[in-house]
C-alpha positions as CSV (number, residue, x, y, z in Angstrom):
1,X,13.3,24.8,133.3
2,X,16.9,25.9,132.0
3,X,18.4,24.3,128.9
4,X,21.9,24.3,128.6
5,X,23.9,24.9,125.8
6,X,25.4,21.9,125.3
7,X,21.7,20.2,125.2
8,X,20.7,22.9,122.8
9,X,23.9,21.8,120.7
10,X,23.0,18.4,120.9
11,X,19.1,19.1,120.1
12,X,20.1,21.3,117.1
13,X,22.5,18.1,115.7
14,X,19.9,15.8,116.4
15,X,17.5,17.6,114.2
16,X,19.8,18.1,111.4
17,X,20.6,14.5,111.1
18,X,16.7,13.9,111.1
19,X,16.2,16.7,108.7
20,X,19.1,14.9,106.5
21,X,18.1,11.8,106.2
22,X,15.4,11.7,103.7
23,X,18.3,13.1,101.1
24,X,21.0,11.3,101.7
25,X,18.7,7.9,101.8
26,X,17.5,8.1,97.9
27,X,21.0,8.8,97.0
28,X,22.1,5.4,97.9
29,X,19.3,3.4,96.2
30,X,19.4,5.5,92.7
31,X,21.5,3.1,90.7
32,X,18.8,0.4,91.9
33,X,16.1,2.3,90.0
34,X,18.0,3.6,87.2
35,X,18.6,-0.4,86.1
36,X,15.1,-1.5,86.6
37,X,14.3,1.4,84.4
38,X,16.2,0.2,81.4
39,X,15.5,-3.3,82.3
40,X,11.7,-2.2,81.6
41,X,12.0,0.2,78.4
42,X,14.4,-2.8,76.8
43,X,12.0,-5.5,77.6
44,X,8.9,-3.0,75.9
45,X,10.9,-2.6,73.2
46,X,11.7,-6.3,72.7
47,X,8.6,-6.9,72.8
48,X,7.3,-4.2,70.1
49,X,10.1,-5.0,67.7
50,X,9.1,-8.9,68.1
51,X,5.7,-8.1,67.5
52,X,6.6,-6.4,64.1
53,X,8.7,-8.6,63.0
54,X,5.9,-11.5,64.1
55,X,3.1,-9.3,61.8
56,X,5.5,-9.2,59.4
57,X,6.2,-12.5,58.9
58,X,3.3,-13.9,59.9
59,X,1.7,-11.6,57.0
60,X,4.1,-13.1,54.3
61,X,3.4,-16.3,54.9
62,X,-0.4,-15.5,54.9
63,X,0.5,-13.8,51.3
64,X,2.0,-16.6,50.3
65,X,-0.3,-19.0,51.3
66,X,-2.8,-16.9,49.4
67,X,-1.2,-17.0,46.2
68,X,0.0,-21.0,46.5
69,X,-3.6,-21.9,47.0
70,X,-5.6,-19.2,44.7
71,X,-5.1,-20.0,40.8
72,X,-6.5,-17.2,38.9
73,X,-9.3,-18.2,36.3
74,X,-7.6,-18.6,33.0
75,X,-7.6,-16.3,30.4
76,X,-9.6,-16.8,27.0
77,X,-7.7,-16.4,23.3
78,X,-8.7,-16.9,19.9
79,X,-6.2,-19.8,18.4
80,X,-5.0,-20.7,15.1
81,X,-2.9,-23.5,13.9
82,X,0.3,-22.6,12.0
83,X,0.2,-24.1,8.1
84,X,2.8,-24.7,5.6
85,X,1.3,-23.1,2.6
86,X,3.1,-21.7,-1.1
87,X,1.8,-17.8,-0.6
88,X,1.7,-15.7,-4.0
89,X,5.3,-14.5,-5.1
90,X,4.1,-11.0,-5.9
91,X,6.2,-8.1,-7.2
92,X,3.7,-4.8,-6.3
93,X,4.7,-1.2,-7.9
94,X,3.3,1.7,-8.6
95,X,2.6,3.5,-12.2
96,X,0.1,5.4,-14.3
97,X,-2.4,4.1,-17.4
98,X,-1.8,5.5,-20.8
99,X,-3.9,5.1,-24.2
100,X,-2.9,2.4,-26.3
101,X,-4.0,5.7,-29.4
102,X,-4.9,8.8,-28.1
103,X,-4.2,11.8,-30.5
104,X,-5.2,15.6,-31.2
105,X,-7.3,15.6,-34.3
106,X,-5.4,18.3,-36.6
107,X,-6.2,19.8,-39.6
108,X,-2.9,19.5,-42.2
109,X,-4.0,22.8,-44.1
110,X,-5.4,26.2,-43.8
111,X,-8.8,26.5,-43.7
112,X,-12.6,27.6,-42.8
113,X,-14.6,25.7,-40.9
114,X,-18.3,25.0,-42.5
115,X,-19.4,21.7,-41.0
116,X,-18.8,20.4,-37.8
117,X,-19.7,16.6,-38.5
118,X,-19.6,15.2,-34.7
119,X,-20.3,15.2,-31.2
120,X,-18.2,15.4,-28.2
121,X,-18.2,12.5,-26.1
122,X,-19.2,10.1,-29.3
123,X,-17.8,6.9,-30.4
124,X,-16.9,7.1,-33.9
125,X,-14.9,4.8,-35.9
126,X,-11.8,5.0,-38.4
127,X,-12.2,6.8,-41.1
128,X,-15.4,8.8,-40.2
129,X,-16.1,12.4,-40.9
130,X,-15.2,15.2,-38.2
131,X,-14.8,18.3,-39.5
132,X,-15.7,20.0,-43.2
133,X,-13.2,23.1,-44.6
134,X,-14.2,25.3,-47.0
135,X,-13.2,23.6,-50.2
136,X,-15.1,25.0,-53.4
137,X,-12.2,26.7,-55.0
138,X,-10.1,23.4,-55.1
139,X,-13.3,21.3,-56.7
140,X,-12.8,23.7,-59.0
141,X,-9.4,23.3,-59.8
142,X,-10.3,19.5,-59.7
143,X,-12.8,20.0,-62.5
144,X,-10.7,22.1,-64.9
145,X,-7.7,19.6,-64.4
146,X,-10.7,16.7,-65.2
147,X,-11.2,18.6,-68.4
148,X,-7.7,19.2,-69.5
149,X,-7.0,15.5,-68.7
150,X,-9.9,14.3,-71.4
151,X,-8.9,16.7,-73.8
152,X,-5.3,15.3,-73.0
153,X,-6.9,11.9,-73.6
154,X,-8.3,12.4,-76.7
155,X,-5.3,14.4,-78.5
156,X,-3.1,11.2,-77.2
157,X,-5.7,8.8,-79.2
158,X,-5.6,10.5,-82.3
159,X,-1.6,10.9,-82.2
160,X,-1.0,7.3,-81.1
161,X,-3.7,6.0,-84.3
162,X,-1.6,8.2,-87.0
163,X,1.7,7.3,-85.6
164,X,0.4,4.0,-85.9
165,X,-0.4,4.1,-89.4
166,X,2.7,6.3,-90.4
167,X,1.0,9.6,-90.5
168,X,2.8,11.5,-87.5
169,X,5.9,11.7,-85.8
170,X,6.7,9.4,-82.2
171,X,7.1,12.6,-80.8
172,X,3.7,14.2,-81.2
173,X,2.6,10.8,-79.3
174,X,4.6,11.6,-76.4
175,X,4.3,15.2,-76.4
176,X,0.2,13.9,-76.1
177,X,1.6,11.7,-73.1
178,X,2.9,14.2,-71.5
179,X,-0.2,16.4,-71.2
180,X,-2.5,14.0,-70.0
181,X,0.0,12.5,-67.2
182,X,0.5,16.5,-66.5
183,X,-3.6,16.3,-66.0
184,X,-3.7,13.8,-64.3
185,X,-1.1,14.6,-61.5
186,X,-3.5,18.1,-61.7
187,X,-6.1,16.0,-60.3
188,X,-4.7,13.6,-57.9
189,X,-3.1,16.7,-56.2
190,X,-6.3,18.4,-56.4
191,X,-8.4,15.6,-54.9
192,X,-5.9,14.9,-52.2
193,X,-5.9,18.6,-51.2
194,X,-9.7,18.4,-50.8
195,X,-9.2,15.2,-49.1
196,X,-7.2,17.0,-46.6
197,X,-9.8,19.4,-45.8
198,X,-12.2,16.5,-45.3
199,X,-10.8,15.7,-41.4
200,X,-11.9,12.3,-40.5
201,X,-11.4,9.5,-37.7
202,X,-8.2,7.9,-38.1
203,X,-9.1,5.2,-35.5
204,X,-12.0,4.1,-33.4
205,X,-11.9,5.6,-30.8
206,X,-14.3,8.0,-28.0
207,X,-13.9,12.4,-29.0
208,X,-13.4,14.5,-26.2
209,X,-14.4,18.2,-26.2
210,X,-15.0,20.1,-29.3
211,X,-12.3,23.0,-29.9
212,X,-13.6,24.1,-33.3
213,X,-17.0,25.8,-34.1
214,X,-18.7,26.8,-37.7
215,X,-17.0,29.7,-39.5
216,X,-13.7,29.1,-37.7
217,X,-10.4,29.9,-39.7
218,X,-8.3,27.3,-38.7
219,X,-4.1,27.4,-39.9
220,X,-2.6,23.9,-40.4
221,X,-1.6,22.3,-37.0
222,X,-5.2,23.5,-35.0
223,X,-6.6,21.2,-32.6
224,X,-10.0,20.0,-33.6
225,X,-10.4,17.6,-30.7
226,X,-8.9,14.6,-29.0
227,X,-9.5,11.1,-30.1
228,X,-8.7,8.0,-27.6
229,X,-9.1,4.5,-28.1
230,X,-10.5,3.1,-24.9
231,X,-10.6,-0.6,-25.8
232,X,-7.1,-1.1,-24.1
233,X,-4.4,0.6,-21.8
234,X,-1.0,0.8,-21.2
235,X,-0.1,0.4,-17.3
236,X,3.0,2.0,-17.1
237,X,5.7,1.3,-14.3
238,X,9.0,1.0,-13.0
239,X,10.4,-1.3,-10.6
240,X,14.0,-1.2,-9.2
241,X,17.4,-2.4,-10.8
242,X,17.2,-5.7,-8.3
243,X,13.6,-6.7,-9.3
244,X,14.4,-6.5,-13.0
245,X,15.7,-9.9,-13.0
246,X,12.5,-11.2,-12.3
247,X,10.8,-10.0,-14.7
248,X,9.9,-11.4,-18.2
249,X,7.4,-10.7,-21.2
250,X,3.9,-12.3,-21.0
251,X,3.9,-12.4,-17.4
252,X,0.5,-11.5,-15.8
253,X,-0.4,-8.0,-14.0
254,X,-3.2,-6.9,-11.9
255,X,-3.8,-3.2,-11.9
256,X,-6.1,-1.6,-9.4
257,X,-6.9,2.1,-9.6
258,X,-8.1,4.2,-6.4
259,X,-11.7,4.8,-8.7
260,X,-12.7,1.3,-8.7
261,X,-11.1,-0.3,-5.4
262,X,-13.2,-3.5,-5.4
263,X,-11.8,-4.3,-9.2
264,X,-8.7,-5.8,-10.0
265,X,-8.3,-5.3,-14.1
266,X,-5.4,-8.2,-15.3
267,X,-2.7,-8.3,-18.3
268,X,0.5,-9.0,-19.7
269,X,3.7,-7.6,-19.5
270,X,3.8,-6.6,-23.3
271,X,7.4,-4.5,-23.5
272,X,10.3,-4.3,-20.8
273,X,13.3,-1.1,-21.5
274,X,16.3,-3.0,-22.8
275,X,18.2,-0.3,-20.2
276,X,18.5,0.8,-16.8
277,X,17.8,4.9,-15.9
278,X,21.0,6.1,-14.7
279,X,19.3,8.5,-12.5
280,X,17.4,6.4,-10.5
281,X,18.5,2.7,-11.1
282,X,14.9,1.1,-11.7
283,X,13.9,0.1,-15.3
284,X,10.3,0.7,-17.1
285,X,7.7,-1.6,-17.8
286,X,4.7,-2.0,-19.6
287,X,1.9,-4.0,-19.6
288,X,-0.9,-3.7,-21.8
289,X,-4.6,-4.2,-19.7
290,X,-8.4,-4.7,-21.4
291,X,-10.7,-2.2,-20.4
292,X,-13.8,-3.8,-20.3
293,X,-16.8,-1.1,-20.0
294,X,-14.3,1.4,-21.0
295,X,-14.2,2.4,-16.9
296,X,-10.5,3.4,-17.0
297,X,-9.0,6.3,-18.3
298,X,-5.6,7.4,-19.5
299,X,-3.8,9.1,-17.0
300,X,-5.1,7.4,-14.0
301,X,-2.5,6.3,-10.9
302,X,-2.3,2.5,-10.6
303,X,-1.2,0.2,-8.4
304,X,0.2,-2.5,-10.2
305,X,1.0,-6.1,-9.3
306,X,3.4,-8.5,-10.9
307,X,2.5,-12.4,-10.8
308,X,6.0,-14.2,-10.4
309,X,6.9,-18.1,-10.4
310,X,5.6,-19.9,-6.8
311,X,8.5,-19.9,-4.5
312,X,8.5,-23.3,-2.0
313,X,6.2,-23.6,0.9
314,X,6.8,-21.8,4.2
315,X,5.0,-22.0,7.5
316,X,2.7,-19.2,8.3
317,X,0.5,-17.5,11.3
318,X,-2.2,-14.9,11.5
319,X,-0.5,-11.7,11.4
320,X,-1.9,-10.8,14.3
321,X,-0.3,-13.5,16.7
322,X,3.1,-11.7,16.0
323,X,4.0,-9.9,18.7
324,X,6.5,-7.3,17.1
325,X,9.1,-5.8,19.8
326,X,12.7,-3.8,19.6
327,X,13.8,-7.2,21.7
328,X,12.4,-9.4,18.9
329,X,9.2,-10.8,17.4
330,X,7.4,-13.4,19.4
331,X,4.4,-15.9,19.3
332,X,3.0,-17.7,22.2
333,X,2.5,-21.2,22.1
334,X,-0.4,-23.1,23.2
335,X,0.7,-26.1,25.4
336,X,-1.0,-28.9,27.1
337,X,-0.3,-29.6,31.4
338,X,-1.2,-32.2,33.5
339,X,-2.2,-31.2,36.9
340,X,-2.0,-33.2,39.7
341,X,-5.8,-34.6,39.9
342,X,-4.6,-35.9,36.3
343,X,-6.8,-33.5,34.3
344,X,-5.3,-31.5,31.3
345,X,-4.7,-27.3,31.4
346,X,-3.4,-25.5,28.6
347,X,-0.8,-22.8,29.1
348,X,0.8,-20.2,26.7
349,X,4.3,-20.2,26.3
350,X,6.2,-17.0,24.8
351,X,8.4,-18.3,21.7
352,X,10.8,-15.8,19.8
353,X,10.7,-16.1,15.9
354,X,12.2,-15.2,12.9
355,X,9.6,-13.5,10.9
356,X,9.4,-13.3,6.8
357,X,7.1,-11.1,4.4
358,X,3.2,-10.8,5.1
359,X,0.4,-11.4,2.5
360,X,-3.1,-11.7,2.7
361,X,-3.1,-11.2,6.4
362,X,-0.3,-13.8,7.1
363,X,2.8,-13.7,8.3
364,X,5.8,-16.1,7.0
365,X,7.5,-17.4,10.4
366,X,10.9,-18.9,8.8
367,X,11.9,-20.1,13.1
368,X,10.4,-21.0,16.2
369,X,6.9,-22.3,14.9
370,X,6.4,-25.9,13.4
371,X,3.6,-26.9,10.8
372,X,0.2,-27.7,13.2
373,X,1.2,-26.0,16.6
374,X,-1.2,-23.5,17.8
375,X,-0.5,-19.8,18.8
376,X,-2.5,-17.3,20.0
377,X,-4.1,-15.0,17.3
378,X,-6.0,-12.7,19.3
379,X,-5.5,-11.8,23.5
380,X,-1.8,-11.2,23.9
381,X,-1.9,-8.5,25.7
382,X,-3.4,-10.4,28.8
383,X,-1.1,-13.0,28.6
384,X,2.4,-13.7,30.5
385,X,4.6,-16.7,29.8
386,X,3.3,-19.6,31.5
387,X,-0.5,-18.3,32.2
388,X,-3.0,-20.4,31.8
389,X,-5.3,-19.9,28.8
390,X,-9.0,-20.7,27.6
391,X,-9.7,-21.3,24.0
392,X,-12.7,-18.9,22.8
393,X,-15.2,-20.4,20.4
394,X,-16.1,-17.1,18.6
395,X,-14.2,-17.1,15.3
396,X,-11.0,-14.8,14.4
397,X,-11.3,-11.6,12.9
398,X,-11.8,-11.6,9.2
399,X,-9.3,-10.4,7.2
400,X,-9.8,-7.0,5.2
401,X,-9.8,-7.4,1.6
402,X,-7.8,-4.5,1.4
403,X,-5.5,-2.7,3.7
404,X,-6.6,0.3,5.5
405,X,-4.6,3.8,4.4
406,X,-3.4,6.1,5.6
């Protein structure tokens, strides 16, 4: 069979056009697909961003459904009731004890030591014997001037009984007057210089250590020992130009030294300087202390404590409801709520104050507490305005009897 080549033309074209289709076909239903294709990806991601945002909220108001309905259990605190009270007007400073007498037993002249008459550490009283010096060349002396003062004696007899009956001049009677008085000053000199080598007590008091032993030369001025009288002290202080108003003679002092912690030892303010130190504007005082037992001793530190005139009564808290801040000092408040079933919950409220001075483990609030309310003395640090609060039955700390140091 022949073909011819206008049916091979014609074949050729009609195979082209078959062949061509399949492209050209897609390309007209491409923006169909494209548009269903976004229509799909926006409708997923509707659909993801709703469902976050439905977690989301739906999660919130689960949270805060939570937390509306679910009360935690309250918190327990120790509570005290705020008092008006007068607290102690006290006047504290520090100082040092001093001997009411307290010497160096001397010796006024030279001499050698042959009798120690004591013992350190004794008691002795005025007036008893402490040390012996040599002394045998002035008895001596003493006992010529005795003799010289009875001859003296005599010789002014006689001349006194013949001036008497006219048989001797008024001037051998005085020249006999002169002797003996001349004797006589011979031995009170004498005596008083063996006196002086006699060293004795010259108050009661307790001896320290011994500074002297047998066969000693000792020159005029030597220690022997000390002598202290321990029966009373002087507490010695100083307290500042603006306190020294306050102050006044006979007013009471408690001392406390660091030896004895647990005792307070009380006087009277016995002598105040009439004048203010220039250098450091405070003004010495001095009170004068019993020492019972003889347990203090001169030179000790002491605290001392000045008893002043009751000032008027102030409202005070446990010092450790005060909640001391750089915003301000604050107490919380006990108050009382009714809940809706009609039953009663207490609730601590923060309240600023205006604190004072603190004694005996209380502190003066001078605003923001009234006489009778109730703060919170111990648990503030698990409290928040407004939570609700349990009252403890165990009992607040006690306070120390003295404050810790540093």
């Amino acid at each position: 069979m022949t073909i011819s080549p206008l049916d091979d033309e014609a074949e050729r074209k009609t195979r082209h056009e078959a062949r061509a289709e399949p492209v050209t076909s897609p390309a007209r239903r491409k923006p169909v697909r494209t548009t269903r294709w976004f229509i799909i990806v926006g409708l997923l991601l509707a659909l993801l961003v709703g469902g976050i945002w439905g977690f989301n909220a739906f999660r919130s108001h689960m949270i805060a459904q939570f937390f509306a309905n679910h009360k935690p259990p309250p918190v327990t605190v120790a509570v005290a009731e705020a008092k008006q009270e007068v607290l102690p007007n006290l006047l504290t400073a520090v100082g040092e004890l001093a001997a009411v007498h307290q010497v160096n037993v001397t010796t006024d002249v030279n001499g050698r030591v042959i009798q120690v008459l004591f013992e350190a550490g004794s008691s002795v009283k005025k007036g008893d014997p402490l040390v012996q010096l040599f002394d045998e060349p002035d008895r001596a002396d003493l006992a010529s001037f005795k003799a010289q003062a009875l001859a003296a004696q005599l010789a002014l007899d006689r001349a006194k009984q013949l001036a008497a009956r006219q048989f001797g001049p008024q001037a051998t009677v005085d020249q006999a007057q002169a002797t003996y008085d001349q004797a006589s000053a011979g031995i009170a000199k004498t005596e008083a210089i063996i006196s002086q080598k006699l060293v004795r007590a010259p108050f009661d008091g307790v001896l320290g250590v011994r500074h002297v032993e047998v066969g000693q030369f000792l020159t005029a001025g030597s220690q022997i020992v000390t002598l202290t009288d321990l029966s009373r002290l002087f507490a010695n202080f100083t307290v500042t130009e603006k306190d020294s108003g306050t102050l006044k003679v006979g007013q009471t002092v408690r001392v406390t030294v660091d030896a004895y912690p647990d005792r307070v030892f009380e006087g009277k303010i016995t002598t105040i300087e009439p004048q203010i130190s220039t250098d450091t504007r405070s003004i010495r005082v001095q009170a004068t202390i019993d020492n019972p037992g003889q347990i203090l001793k001169p030179g000790m530190f002491a605290t001392t404590t000045v008893v002043l005139p009751d000032k008027p009564a102030v409202v005070t808290v446990p010092e450790t409801a005060v909640d001391y801040t750089l915003y301000g000092d604050s107490v919380y408040l006990i108050k009382e709520k009714k809940e809706d079933d009609g039953s009663t919950a207490l609730t601590a409220e923060r309240s600023f104050v205006e604190t004072g001075e603190r004694a005996g483990g209380r502190a003066v609030i001078r605003r923001g507490v009234e006489p009778g309310q109730r703060v919170v003395a111990v648990g503030q640090l698990k409290l928040q305005s407004g939570a609700a609060v349990a009252i403890s039955t165990d009992p607040l700390p006690p306070i120390p009897a003295k404050p810790p140091r540093n």
